[in-house]
N, C-alpha and C positions, 0 to 999 in steps of 0.2 A: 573500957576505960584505960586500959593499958596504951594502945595505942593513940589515945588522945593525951595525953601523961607526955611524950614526949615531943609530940607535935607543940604543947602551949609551953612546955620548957624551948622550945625551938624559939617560938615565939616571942617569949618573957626576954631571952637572951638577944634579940634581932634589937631591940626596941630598946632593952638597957643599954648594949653596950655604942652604939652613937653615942647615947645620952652620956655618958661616961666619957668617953674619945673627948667629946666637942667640950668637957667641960675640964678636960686638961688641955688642950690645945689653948695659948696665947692668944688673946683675941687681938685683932689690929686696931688700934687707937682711929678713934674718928676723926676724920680730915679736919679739918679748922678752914673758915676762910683763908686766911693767909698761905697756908702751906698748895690749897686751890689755885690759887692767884699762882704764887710762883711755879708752880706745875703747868697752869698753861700757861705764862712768859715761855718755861724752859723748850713746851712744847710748840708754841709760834716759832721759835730763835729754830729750832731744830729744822722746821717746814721749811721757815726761810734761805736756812743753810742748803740744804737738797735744792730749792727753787734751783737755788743762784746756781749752785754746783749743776745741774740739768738744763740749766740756759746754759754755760759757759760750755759743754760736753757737746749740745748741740748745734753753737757756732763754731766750733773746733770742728766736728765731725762735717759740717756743713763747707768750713773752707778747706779741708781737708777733699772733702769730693771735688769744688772748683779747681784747687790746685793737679790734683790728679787730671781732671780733663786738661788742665794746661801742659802738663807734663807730654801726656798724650799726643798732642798737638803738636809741639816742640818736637819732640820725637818723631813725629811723624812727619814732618816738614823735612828734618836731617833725612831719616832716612829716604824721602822723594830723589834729596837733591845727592844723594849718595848713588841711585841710580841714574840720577844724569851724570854723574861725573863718570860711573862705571860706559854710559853709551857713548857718549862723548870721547872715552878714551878707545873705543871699539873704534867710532870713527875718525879718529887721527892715525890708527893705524891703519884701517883704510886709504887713506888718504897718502900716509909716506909708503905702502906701496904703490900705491899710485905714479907717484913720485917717480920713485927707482924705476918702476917699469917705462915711464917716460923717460927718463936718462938714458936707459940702455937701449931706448929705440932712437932717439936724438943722434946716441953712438955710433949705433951702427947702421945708420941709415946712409946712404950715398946721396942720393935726390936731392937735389937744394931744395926745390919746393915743399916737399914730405918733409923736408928735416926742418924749414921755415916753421911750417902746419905744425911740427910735434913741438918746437922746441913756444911758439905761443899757447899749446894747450899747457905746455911744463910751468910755463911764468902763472898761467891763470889755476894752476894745483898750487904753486909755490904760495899765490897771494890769499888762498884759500887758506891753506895753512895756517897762514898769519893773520889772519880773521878769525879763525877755530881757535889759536892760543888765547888773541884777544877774548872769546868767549870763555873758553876753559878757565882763565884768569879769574872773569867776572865769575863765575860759578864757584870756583875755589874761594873767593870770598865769602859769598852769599853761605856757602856749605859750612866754613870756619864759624860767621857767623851764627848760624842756626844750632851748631854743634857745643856754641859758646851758651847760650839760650836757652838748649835743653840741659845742661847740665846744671846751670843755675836754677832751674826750675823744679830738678830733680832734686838739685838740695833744699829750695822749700820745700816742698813736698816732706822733706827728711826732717826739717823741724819743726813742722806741724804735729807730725807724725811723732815724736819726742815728745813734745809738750801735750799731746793726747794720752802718749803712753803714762806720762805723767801726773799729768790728772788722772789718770783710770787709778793708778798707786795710792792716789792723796787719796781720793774717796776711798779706795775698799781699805784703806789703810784706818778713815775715821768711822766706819762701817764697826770695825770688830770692836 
């Protein structure tokens, strides 16, 4: 009997003290239709808010990718034509030796015939030249251009990218 002695005091004690606890604890007043009703208005407005706020993050994120590939594009257009303009100017140096080396055989050539012969391949490097600036021109624009393009492109890109950082603030800001 001793050992049952404290087992049902164990027990006695298990069973009163909830009983006791739960009957000092406040109980929470019963909801009322009304205070129902405006619980869920507050929690539709809430769902609502997130909706909008989740479309708006994903057309933001959405033109955010489009603009990036444009950016890309632009960029990568400049830099094509930044490689023509680099071979381009490989071959104009080509070319004005070309040049000089015809001058100095024009020079020092005695031969009328031979100096006739070099002094027409010299006019047809000359005209060449001047068909290669004309080009280089045209390319110098077209590269201005592109150069103008990507960098306007990179600042959208740049306030998209603001007004996304922005929105991310507003939300985790109405979050806490």
């Amino acid at each position: 009997m001793t050992t049952v002695k404290p087992a049902l005091t164990l027990l006695v004690g298990l069973v009163l003290v909830p009983a006791t606890a739960r009957s000092q604890a406040t109980p929470l007043p019963l909801p009322t239709g009304d205070s129902l009703i405006q619980e869920v208005r507050l929690l539709r407005q809430a769902v609502e808010r997130q909706a909008a706020g989740s479309a708006r993050v994903q057309l933001l994120v959405g033109r955010l990718a489009v603009q990036d590939q444009r950016v890309a594009r632009t960029q990568e257009a400049a830099e094509r034509m930044d490689g023509e303009a680099f071979a381009l100017e490989q071959q104009r140096r080509r070319m004005d030796a070309e040049v000089r080396d015809l001058m100095r055989l024009v020079e020092q050539e005695a031969d009328d015939a031979r100096r006739a012969e070099l002094e027409g391949k010299l006019r047809v490097a000359k005209a060449r030249i001047g068909e290669h600036a004309a080009t280089t021109g045209q390319l110098e624009a077209r590269r201005s251009r592109a150069k103008q393009s990507a960098a306007q492109e990179q600042a959208r890109y740049q306030e998209l990218d603001a007004r996304l950082t922005e929105l991310e603030h507003a939300l985790l800001g109405s979050a806490r």
